[in-house]
Biopython code that builds the backbone (N, CA, C, O; Angstrom):
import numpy as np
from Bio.PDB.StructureBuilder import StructureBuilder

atoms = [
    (1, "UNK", "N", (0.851, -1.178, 0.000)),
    (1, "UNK", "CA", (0.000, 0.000, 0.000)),
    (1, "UNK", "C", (0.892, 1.234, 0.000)),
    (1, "UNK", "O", (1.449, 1.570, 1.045)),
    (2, "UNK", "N", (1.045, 1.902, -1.095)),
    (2, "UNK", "CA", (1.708, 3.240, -0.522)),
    (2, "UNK", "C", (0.758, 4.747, -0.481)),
    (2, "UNK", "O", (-0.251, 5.161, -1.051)),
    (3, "UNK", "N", (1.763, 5.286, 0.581)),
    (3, "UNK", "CA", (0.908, 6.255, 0.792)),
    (3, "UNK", "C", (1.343, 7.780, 0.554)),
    (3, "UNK", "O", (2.541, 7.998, 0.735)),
    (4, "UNK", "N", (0.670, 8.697, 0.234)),
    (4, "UNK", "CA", (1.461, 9.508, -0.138)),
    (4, "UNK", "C", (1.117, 10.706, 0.827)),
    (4, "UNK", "O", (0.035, 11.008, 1.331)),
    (5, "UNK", "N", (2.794, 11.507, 0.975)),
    (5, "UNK", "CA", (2.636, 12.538, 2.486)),
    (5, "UNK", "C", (3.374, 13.671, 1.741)),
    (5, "UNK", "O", (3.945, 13.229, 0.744)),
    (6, "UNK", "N", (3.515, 14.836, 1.898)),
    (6, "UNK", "CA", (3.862, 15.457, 1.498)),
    (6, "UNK", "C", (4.008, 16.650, 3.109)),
    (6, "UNK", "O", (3.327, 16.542, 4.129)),
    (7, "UNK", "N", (5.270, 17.860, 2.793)),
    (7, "UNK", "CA", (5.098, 18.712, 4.032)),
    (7, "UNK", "C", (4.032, 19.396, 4.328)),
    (7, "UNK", "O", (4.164, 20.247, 5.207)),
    (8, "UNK", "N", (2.653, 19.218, 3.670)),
    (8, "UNK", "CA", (1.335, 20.090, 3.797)),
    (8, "UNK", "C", (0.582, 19.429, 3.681)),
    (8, "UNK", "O", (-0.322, 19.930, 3.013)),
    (9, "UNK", "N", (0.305, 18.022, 4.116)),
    (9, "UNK", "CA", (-0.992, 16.891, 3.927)),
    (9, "UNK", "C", (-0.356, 15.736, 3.267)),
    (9, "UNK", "O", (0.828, 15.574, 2.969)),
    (10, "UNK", "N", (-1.612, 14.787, 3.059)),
    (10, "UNK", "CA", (-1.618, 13.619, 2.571)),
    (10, "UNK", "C", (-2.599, 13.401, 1.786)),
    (10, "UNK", "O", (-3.473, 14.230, 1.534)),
    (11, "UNK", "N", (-2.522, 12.064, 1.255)),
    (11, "UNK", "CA", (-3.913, 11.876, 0.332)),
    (11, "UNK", "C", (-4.987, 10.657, 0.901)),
    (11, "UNK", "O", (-4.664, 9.570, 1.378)),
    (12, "UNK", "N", (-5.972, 11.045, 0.751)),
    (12, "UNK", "CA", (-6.747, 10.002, 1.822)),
    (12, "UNK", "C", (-7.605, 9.490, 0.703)),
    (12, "UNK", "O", (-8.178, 10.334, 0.013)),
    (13, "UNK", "N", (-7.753, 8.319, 0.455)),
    (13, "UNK", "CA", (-8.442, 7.376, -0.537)),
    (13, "UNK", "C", (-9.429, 6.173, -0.048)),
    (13, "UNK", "O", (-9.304, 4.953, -0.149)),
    (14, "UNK", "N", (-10.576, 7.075, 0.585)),
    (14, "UNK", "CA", (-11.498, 6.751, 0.666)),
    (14, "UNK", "C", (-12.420, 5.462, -0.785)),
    (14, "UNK", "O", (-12.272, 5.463, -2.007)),
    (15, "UNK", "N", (-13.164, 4.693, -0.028)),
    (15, "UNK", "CA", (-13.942, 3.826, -1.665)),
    (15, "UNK", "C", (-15.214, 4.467, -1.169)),
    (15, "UNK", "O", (-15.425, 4.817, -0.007)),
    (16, "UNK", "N", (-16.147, 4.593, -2.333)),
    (16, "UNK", "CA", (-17.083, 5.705, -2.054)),
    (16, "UNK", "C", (-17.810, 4.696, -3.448)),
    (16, "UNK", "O", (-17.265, 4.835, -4.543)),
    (17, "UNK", "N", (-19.093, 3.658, -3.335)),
    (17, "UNK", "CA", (-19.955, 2.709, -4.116)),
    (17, "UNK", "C", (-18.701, 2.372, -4.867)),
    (17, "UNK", "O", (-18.431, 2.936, -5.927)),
    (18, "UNK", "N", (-17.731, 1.216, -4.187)),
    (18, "UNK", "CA", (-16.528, 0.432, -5.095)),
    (18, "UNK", "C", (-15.744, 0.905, -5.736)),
    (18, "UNK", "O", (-14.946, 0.352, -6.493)),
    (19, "UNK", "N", (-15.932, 2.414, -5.416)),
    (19, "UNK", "CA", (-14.412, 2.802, -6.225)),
    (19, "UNK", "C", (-13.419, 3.492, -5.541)),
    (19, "UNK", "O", (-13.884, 4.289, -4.727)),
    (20, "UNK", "N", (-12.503, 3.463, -5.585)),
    (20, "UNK", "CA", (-11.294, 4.696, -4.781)),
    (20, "UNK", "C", (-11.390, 6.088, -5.382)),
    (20, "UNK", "O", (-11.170, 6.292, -6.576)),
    (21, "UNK", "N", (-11.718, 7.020, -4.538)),
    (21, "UNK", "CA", (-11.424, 8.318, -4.655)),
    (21, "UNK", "C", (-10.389, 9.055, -3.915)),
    (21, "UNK", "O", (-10.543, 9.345, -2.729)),
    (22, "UNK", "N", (-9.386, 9.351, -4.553)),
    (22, "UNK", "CA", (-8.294, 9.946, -4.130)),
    (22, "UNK", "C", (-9.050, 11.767, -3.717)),
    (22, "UNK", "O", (-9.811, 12.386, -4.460)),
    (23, "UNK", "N", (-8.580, 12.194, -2.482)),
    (23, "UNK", "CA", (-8.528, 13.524, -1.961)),
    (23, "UNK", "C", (-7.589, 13.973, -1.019)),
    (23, "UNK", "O", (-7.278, 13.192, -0.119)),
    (24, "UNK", "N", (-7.045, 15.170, -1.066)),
    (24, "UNK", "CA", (-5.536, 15.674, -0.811)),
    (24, "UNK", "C", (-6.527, 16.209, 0.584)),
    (24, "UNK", "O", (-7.726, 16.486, 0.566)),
    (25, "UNK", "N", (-5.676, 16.238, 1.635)),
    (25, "UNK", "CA", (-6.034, 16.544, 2.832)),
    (25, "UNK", "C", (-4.775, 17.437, 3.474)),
    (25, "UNK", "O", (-3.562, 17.414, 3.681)),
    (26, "UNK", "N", (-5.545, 17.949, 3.574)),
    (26, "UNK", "CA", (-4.036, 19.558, 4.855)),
    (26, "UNK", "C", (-3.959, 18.767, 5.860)),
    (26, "UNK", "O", (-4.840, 17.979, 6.205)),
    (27, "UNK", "N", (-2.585, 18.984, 6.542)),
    (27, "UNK", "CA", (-2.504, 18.721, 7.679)),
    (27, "UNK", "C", (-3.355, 19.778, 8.506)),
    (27, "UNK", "O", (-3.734, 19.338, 9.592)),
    (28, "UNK", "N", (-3.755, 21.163, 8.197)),
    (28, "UNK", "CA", (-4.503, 22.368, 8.901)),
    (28, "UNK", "C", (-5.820, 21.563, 8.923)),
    (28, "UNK", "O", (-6.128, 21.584, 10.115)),
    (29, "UNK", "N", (-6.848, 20.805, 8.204)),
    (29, "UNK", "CA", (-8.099, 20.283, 7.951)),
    (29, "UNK", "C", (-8.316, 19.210, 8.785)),
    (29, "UNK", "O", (-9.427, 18.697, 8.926)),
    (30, "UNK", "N", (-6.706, 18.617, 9.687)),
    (30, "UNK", "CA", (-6.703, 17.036, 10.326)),
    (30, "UNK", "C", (-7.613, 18.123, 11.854)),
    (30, "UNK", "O", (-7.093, 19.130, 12.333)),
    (31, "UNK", "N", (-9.042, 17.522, 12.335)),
    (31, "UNK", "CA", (-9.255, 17.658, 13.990)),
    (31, "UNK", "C", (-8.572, 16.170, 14.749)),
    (31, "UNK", "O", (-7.798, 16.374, 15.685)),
    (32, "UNK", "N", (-8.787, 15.048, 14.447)),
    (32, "UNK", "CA", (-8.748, 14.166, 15.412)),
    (32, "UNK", "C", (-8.461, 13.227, 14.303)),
    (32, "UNK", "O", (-8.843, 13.504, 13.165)),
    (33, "UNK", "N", (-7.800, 12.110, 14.564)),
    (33, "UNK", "CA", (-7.290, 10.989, 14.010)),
    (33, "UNK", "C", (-7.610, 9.605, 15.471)),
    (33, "UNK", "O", (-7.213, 9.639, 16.635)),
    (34, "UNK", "N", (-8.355, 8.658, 14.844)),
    (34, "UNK", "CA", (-8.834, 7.451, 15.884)),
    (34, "UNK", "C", (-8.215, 6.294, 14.718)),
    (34, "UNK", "O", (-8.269, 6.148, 13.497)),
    (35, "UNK", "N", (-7.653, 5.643, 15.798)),
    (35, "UNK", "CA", (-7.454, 4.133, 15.402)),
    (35, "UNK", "C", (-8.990, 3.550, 15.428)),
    (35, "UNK", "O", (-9.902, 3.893, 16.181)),
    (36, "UNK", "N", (-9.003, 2.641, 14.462)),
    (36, "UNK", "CA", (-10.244, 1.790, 13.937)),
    (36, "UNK", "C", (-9.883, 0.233, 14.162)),
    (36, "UNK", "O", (-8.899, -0.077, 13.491)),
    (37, "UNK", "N", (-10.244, -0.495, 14.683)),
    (37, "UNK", "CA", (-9.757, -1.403, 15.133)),
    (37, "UNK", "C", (-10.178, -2.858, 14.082)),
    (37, "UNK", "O", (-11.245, -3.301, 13.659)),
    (38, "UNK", "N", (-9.175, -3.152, 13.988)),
    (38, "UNK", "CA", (-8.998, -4.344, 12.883)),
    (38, "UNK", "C", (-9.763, -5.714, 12.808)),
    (38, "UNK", "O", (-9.949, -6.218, 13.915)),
    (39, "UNK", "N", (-10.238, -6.413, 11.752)),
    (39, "UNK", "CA", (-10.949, -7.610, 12.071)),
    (39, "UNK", "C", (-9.632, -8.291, 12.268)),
    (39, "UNK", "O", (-8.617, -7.920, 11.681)),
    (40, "UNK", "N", (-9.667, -9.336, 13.140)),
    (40, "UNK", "CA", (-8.267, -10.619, 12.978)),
    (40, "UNK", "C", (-8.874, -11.691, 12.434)),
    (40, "UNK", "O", (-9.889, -12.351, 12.658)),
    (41, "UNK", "N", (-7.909, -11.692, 11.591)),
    (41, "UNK", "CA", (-7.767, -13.096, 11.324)),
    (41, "UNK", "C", (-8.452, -14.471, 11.642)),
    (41, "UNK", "O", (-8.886, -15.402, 10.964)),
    (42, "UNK", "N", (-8.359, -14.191, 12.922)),
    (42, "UNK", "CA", (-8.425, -15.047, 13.705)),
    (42, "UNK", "C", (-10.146, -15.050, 13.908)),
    (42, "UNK", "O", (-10.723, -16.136, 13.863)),
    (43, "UNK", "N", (-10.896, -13.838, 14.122)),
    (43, "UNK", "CA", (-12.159, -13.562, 13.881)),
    (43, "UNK", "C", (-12.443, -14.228, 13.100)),
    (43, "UNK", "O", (-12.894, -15.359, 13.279)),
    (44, "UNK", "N", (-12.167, -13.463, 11.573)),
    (44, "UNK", "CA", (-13.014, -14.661, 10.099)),
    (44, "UNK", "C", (-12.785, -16.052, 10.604)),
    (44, "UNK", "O", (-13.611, -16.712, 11.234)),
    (45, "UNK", "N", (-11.977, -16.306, 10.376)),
    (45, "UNK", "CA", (-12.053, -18.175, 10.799)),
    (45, "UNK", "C", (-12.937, -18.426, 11.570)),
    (45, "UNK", "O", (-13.670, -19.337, 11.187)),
    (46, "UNK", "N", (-13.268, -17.829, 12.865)),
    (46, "UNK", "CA", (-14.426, -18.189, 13.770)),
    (46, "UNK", "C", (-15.723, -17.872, 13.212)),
    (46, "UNK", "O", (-16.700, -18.609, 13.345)),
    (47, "UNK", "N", (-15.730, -16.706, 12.548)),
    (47, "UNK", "CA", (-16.943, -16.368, 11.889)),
    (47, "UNK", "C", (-17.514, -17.098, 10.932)),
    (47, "UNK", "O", (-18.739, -17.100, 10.811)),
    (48, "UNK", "N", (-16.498, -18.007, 9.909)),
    (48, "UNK", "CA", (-16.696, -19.258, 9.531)),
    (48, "UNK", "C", (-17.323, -20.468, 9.918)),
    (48, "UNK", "O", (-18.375, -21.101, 9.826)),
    (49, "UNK", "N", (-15.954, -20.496, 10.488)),
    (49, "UNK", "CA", (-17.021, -22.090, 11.487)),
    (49, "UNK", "C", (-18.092, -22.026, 11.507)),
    (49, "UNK", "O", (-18.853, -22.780, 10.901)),
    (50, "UNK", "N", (-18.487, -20.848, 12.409)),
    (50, "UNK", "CA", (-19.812, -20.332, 13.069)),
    (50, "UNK", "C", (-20.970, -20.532, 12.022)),
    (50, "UNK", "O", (-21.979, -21.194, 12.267)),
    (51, "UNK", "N", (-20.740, -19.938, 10.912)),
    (51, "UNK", "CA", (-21.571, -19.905, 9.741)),
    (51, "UNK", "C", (-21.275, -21.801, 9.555)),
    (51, "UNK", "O", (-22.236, -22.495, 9.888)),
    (52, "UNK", "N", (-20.163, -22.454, 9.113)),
    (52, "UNK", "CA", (-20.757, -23.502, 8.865)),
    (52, "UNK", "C", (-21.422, -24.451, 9.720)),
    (52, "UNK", "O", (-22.204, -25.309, 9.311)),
    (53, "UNK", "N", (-21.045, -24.251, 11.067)),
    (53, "UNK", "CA", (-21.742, -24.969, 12.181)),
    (53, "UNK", "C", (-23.203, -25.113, 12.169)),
    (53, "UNK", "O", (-23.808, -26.130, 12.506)),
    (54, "UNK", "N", (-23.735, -23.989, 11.746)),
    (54, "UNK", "CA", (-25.072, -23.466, 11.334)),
    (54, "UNK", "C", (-25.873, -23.904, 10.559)),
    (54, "UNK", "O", (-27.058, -24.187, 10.735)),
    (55, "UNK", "N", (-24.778, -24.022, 9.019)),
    (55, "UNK", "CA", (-25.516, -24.797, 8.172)),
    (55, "UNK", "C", (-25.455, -26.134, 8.429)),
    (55, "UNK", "O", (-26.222, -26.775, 7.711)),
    (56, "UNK", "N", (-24.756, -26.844, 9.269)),
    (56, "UNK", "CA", (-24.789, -28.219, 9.505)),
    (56, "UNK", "C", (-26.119, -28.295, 10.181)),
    (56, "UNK", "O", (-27.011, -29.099, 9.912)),
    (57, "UNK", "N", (-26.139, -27.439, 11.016)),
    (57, "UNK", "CA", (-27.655, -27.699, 12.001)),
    (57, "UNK", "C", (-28.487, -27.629, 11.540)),
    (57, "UNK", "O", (-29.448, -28.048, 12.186)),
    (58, "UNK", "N", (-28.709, -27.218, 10.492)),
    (58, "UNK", "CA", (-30.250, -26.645, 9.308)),
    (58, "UNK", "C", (-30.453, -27.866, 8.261)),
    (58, "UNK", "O", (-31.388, -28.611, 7.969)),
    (59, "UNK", "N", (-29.351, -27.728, 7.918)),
    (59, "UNK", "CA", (-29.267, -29.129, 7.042)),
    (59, "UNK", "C", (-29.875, -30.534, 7.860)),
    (59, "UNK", "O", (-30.729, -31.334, 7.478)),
    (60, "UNK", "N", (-29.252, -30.504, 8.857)),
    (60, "UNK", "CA", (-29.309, -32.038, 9.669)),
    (60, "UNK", "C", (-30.904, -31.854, 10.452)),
    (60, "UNK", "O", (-31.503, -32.754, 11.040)),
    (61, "UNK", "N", (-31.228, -30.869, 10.323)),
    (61, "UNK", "CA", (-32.802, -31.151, 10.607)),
    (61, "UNK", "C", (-33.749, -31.191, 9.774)),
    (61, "UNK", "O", (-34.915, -31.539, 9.957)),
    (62, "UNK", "N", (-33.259, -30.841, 8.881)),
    (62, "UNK", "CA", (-34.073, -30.922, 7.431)),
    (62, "UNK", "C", (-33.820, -32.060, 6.792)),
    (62, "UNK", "O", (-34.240, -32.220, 5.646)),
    (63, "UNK", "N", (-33.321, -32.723, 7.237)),
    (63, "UNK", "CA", (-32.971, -34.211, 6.448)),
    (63, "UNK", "C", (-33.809, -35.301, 8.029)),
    (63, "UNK", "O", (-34.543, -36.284, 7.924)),
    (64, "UNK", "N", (-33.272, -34.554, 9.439)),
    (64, "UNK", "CA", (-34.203, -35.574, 10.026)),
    (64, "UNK", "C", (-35.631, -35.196, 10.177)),
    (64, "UNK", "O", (-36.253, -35.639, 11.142)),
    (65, "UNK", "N", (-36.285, -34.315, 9.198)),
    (65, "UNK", "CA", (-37.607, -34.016, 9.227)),
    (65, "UNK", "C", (-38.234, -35.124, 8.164)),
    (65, "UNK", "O", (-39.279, -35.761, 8.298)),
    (66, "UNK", "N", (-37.538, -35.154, 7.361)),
    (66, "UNK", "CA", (-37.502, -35.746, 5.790)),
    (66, "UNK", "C", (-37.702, -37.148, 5.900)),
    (66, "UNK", "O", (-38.563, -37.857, 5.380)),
    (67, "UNK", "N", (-36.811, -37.417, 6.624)),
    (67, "UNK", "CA", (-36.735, -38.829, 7.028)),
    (67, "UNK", "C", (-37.853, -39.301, 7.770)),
    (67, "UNK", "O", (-38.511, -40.288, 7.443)),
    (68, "UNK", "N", (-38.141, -38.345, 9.120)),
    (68, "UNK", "CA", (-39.158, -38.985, 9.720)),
    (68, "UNK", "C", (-40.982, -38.789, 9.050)),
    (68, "UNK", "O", (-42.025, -39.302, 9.456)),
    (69, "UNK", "N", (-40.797, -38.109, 8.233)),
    (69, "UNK", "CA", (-42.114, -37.923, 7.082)),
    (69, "UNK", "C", (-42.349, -38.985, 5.859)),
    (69, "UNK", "O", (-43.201, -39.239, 5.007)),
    (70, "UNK", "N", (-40.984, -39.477, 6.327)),
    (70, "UNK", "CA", (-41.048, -40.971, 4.862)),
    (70, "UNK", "C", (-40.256, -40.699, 3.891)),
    (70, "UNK", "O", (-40.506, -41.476, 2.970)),
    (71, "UNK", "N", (-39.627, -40.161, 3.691)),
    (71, "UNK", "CA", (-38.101, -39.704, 2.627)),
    (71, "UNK", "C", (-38.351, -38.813, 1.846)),
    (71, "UNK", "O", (-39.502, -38.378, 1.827)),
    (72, "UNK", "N", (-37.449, -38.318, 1.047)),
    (72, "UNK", "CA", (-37.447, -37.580, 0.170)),
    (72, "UNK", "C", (-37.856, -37.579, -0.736)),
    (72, "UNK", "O", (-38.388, -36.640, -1.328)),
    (73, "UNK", "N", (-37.662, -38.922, -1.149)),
    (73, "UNK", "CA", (-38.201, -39.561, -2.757)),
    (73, "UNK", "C", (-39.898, -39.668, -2.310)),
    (73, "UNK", "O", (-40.479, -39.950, -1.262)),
    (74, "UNK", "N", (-40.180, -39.422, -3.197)),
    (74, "UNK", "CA", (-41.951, -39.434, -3.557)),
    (74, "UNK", "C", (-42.564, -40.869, -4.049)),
    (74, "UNK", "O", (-43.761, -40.970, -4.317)),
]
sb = StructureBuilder()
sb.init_structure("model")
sb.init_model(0)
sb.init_chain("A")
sb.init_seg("    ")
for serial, (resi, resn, name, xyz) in enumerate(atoms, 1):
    if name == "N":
        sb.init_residue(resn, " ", resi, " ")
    sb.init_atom(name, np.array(xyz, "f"), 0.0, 1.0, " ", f" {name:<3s}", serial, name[0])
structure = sb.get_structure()
């Protein structure tokens, strides 16, 4: 990622509906700068599971609904 700084601002490249828009920013225009805190890694993977754990459970009752109604096949 590079970024570009210059002695009177930077450029801040916001995506604005999927696209990057480049805009030059003063350092005079900066009020406050906050850290935004990162997804880990380690999150998605759980957020995964989670999601497939889920579909296992949906699935596996929908097959023991199926089953106990007399099968699938007609």
């Amino acid at each position: 990622m590079a970024c570009e700084t210059s002695q009177a601002g930077f450029v801040l490249t916001p995506e604005k509906g999927g696209r990057l828009e480049k805009r030059d920013v003063s350092f005079q225009e900066v009020k406050a700068l906050k850290q935004i805190k990162n997804i880990k890694p380690t999150h998605t993977a759980r957020n995964i599971l989670i999601g497939a754990g889920i579909a296992v459970v949906v699935l596996g009752g929908l097959f023991s609904a199926a089953a106990a109604s007399g099968g699938i096949m007609p």
